[in-house]
C-alpha positions as protocol buffer text, in pm:
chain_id: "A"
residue {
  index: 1
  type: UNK
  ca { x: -871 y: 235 z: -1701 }
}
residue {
  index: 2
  type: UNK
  ca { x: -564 y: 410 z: -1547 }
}
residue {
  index: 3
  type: UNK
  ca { x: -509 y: 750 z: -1523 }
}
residue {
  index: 4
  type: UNK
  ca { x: -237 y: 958 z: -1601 }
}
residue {
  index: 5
  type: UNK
  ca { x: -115 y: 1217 z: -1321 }
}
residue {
  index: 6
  type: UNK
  ca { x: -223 y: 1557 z: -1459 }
}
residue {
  index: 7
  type: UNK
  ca { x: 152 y: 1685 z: -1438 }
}
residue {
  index: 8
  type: UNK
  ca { x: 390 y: 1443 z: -1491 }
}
residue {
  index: 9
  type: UNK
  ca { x: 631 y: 1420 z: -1787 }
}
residue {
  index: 10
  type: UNK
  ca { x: 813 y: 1112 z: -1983 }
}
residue {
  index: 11
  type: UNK
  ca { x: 1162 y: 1103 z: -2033 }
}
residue {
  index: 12
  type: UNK
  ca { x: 1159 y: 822 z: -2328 }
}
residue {
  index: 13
  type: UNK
  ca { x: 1405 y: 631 z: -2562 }
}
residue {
  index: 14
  type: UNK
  ca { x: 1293 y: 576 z: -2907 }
}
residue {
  index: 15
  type: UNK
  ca { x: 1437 y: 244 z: -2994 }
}
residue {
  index: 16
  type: UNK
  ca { x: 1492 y: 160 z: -3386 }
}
residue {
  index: 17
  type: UNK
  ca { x: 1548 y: -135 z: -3577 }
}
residue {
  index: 18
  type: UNK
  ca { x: 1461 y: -464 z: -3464 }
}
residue {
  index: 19
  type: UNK
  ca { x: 1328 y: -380 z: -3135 }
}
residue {
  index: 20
  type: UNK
  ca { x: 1085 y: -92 z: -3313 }
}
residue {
  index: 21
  type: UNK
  ca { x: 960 y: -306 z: -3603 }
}
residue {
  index: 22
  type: UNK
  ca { x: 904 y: -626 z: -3368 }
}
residue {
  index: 23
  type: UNK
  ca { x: 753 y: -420 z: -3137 }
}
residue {
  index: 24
  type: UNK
  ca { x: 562 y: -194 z: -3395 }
}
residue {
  index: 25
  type: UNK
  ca { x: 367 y: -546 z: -3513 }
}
residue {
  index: 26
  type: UNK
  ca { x: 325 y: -661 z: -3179 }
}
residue {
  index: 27
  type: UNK
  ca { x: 126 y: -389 z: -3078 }
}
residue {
  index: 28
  type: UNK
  ca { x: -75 y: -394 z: -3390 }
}
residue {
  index: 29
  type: UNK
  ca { x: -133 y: -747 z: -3358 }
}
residue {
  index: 30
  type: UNK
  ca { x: -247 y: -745 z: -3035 }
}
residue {
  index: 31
  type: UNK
  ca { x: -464 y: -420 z: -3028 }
}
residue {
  index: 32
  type: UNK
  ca { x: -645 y: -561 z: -3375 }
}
residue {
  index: 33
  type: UNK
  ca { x: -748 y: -908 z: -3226 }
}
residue {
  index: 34
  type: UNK
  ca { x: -870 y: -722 z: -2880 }
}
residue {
  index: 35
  type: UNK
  ca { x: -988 y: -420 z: -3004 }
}
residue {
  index: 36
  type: UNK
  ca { x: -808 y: -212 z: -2733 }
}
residue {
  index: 37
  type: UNK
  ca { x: -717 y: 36 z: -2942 }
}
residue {
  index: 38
  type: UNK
  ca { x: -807 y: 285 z: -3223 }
}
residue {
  index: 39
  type: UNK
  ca { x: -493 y: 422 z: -3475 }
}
residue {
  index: 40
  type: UNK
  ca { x: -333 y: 566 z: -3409 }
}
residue {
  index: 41
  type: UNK
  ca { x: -126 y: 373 z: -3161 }
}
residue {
  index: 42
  type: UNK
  ca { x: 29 y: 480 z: -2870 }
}
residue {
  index: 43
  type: UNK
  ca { x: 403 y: 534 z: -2988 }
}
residue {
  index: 44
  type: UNK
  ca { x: 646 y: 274 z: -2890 }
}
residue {
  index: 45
  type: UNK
  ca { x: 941 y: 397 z: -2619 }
}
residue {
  index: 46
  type: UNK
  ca { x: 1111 y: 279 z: -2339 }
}
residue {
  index: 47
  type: UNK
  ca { x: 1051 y: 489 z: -2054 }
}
residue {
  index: 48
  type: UNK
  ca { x: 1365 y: 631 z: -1844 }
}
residue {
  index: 49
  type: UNK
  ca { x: 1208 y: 889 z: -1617 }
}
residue {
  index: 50
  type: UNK
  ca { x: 909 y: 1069 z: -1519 }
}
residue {
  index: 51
  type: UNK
  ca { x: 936 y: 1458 z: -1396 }
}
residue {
  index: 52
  type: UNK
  ca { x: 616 y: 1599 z: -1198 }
}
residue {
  index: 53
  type: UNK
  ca { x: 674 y: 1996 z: -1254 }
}
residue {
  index: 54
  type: UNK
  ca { x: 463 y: 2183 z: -1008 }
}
residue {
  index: 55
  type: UNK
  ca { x: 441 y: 2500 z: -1325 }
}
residue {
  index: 56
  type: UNK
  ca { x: 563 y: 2590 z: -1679 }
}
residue {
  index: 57
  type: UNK
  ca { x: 895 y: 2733 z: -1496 }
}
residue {
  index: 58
  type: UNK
  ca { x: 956 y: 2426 z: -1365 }
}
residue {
  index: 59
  type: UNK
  ca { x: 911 y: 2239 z: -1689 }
}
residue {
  index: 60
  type: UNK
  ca { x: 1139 y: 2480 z: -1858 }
}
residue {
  index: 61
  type: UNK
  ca { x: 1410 y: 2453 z: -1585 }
}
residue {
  index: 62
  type: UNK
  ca { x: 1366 y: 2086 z: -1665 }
}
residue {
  index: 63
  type: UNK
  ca { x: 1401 y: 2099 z: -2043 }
}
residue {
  index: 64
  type: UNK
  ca { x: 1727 y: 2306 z: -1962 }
}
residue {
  index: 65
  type: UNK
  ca { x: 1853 y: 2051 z: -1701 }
}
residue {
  index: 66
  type: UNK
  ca { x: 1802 y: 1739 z: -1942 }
}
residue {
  index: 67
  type: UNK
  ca { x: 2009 y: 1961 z: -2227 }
}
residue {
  index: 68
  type: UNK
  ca { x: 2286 y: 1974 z: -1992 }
}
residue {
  index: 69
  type: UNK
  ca { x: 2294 y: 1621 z: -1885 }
}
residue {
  index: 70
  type: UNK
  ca { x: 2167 y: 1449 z: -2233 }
}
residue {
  index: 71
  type: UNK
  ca { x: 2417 y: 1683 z: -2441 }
}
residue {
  index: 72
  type: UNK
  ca { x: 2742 y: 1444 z: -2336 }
}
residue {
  index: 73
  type: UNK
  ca { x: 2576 y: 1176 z: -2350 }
}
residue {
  index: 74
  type: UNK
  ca { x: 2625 y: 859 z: -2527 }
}
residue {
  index: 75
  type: UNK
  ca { x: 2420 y: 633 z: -2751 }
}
residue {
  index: 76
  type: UNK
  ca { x: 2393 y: 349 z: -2590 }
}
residue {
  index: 77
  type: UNK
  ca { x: 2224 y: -31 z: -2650 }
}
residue {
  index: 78
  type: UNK
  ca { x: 1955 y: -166 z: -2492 }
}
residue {
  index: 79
  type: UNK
  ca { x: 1852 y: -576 z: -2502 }
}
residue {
  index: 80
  type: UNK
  ca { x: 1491 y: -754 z: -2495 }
}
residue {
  index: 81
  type: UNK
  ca { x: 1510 y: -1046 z: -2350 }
}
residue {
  index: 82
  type: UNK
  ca { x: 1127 y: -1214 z: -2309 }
}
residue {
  index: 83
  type: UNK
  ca { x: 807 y: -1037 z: -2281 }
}
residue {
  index: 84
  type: UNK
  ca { x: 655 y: -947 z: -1916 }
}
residue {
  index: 85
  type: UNK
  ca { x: 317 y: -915 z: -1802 }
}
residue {
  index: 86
  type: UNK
  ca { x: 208 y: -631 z: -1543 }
}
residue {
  index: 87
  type: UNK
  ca { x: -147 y: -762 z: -1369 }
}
residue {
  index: 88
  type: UNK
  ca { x: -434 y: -586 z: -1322 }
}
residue {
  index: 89
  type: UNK
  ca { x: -487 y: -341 z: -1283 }
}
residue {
  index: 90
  type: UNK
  ca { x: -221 y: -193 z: -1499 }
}
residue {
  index: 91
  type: UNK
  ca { x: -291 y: -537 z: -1778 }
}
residue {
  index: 92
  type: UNK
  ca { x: 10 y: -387 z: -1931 }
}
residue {
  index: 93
  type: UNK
  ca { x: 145 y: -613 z: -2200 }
}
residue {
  index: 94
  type: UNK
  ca { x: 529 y: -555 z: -2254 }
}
residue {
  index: 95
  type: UNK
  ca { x: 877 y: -623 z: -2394 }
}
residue {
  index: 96
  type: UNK
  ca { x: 1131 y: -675 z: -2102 }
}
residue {
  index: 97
  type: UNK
  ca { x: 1437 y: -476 z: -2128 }
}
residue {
  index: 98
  type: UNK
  ca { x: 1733 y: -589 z: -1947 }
}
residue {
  index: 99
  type: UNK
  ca { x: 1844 y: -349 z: -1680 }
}
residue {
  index: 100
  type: UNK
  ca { x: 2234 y: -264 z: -1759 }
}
residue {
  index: 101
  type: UNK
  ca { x: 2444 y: -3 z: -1588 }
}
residue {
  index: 102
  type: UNK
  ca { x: 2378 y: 240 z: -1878 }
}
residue {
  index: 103
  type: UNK
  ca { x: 2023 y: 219 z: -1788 }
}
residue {
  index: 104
  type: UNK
  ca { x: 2022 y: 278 z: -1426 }
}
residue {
  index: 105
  type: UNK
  ca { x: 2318 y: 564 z: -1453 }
}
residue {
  index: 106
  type: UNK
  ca { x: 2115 y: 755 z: -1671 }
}
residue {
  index: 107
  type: UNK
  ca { x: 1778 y: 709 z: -1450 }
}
residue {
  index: 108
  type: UNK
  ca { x: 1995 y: 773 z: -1104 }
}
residue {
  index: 109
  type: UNK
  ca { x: 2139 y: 1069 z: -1280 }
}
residue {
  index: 110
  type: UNK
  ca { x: 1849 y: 1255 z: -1357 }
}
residue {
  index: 111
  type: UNK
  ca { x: 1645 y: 1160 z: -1073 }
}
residue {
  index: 112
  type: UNK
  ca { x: 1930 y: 1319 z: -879 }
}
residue {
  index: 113
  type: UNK
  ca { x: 2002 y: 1657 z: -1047 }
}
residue {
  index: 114
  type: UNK
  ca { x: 1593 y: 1711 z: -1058 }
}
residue {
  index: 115
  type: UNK
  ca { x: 1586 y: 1638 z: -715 }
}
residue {
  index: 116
  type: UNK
  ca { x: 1864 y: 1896 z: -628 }
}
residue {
  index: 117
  type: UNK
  ca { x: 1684 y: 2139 z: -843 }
}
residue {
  index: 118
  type: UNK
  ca { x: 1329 y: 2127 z: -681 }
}
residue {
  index: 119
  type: UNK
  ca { x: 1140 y: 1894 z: -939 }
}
residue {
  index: 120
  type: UNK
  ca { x: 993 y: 1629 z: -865 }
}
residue {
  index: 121
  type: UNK
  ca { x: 1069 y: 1363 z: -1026 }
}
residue {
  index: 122
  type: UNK
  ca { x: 1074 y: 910 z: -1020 }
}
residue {
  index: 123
  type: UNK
  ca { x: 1346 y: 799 z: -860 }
}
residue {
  index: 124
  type: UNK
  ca { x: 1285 y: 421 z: -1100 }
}
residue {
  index: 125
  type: UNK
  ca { x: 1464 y: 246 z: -802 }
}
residue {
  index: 126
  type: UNK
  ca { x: 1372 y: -129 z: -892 }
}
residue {
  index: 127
  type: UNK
  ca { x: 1192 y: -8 z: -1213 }
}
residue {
  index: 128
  type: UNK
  ca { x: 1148 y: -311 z: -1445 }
}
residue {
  index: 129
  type: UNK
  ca { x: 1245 y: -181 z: -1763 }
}
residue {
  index: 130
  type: UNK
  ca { x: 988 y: -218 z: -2040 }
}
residue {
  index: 131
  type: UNK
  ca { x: 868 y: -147 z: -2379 }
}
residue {
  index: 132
  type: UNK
  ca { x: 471 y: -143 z: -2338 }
}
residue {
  index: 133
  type: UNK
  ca { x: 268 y: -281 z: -2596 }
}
residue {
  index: 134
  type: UNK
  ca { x: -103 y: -263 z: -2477 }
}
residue {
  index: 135
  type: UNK
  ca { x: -202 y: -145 z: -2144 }
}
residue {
  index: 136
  type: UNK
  ca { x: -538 y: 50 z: -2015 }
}
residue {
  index: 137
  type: UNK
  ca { x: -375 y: 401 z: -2068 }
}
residue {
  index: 138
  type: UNK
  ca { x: -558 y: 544 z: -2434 }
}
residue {
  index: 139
  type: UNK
  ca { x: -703 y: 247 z: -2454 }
}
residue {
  index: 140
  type: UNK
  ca { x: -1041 y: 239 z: -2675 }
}
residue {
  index: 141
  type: UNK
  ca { x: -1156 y: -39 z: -2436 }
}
residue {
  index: 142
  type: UNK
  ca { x: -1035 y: -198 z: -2090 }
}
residue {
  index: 143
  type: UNK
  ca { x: -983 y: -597 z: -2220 }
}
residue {
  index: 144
  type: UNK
  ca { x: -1101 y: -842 z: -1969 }
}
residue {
  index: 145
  type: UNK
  ca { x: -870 y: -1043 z: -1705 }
}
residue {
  index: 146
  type: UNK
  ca { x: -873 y: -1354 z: -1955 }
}
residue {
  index: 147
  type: UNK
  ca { x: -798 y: -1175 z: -2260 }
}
residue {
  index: 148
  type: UNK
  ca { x: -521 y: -999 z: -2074 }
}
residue {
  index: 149
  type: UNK
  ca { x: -399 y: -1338 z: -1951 }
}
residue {
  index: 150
  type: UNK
  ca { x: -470 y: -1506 z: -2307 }
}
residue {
  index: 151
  type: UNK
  ca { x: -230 y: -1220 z: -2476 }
}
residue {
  index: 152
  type: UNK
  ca { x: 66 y: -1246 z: -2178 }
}
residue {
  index: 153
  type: UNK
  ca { x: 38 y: -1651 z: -2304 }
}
residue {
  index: 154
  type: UNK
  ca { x: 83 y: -1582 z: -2613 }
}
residue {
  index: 155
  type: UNK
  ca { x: 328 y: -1311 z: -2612 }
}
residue {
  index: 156
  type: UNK
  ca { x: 557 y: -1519 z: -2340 }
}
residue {
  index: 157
  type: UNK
  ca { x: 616 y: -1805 z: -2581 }
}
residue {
  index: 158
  type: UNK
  ca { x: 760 y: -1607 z: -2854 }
}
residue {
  index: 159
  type: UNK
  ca { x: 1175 y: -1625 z: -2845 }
}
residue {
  index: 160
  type: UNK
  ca { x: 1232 y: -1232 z: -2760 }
}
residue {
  index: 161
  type: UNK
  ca { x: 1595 y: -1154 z: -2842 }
}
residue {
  index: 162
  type: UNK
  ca { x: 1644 y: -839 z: -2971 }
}
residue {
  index: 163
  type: UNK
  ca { x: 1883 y: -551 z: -2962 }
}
residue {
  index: 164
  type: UNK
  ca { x: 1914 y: -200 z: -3036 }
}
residue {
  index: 165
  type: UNK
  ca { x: 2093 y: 129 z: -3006 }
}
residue {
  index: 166
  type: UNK
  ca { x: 1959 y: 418 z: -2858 }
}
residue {
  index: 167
  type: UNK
  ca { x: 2027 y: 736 z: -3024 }
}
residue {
  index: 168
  type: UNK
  ca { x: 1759 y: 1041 z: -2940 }
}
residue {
  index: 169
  type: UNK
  ca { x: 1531 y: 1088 z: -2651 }
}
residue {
  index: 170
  type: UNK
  ca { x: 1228 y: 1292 z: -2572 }
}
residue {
  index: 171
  type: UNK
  ca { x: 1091 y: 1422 z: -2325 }
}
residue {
  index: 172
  type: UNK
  ca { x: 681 y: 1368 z: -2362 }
}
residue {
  index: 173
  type: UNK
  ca { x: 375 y: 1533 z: -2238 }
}
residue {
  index: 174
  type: UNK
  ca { x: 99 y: 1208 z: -2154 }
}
residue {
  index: 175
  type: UNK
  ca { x: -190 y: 1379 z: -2355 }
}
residue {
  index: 176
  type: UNK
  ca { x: -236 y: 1141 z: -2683 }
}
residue {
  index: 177
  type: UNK
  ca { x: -341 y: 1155 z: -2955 }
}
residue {
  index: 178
  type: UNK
  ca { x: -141 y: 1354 z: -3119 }
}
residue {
  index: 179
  type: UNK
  ca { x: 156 y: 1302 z: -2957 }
}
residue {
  index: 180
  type: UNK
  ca { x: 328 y: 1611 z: -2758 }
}
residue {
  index: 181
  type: UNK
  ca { x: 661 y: 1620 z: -2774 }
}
residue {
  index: 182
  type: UNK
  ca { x: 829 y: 1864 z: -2545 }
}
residue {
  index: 183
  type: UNK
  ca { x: 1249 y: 1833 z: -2638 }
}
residue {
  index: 184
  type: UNK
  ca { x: 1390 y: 1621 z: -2829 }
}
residue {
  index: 185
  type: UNK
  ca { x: 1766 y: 1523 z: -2724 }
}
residue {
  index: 186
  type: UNK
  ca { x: 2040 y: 1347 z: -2955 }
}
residue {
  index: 187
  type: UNK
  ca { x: 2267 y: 1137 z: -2783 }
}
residue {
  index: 188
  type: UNK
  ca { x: 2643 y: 1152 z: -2946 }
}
């Protein structure tokens, strides 16, 4: 199973609605029939950065940078269009988000003001946006090639078309379970 980098950080939208419920079943669907994993499940979120602070001063002066940046920001809406299907060894089952400017300001723009501030951080340059469902990370079990490719089948002939609007963000620690929420940031 994949492993999460000790210090790294997820910057993550919490979709609602549609998107949330759909994917919500999904996930519980597909993690009962496999067995891949035990409740609770791994939240669902669309991921819009990851920050690699080298120390707890660095995480702080990150919390304080995304305050400044999130705090004038707007809620904005994000479209699944289809499912997609990372291979192994990631076997990361997924709802595809379509990339809209939105999306790739708000990844560009932090990326860039960590950078100038000494944190490390994903520049998501030809990131495929995503809403995972099942993947290897807290999995109970790694599922095998063909029920990965079994699950991607079945998941790519359902009619995704969903929409949402995006109205808080948090900024995540990977541990789980519980969940470890480091800020949480309201978009206006």
């Amino acid at each position: 199973m994949l492993k999460i980098k000790e210090n790294s950080y997820y910057l993550v939208a919490l979709p609602r609605g549609e998107v949330l419920g759909w994917a919500s079943r999904l996930q519980q669907e597909i993690a009962e029939r496999y067995g891949i994993y035990e409740k609770p499940y791994p939240p669902v979120h669309l991921t819009l950065g990851i920050l690699y602070p080298d120390n707890q001063a660095d995480l702080d002066k990150a919390v304080a940078l995304l305050n400044i940046i999130l705090a004038k920001k707007k809620a904005f809406s994000i479209k699944v269009k289809g499912s997609s299907c990372f291979a192994p060894p990631f076997k990361s089952l997924n709802l595809s988000v379509e990339s809209t400017p939105e999306l790739e300001s708000i990844t560009r723009e932090i990326y860039l003001r960590m950078k100038s501030n000494n944190i490390e951080a994903n520049p998501m340059e030809d990131w495929d946006f995503h809403i995972s469902l099942v993947n290897t990370i807290f999995a109970r079990r790694e599922w095998t090639v063909e029920e990965f490719y079994e699950a991607c089948y079945l998941l790519e002939i359902m009619p995704l078309n969903l929409d949402c609007k995006i109205t808080k963000l948090q900024l995540w620690s990977p541990r789980f379970p519980p969940l470890s929420v480091i800020a949480t940031y309201r978009l206006i």
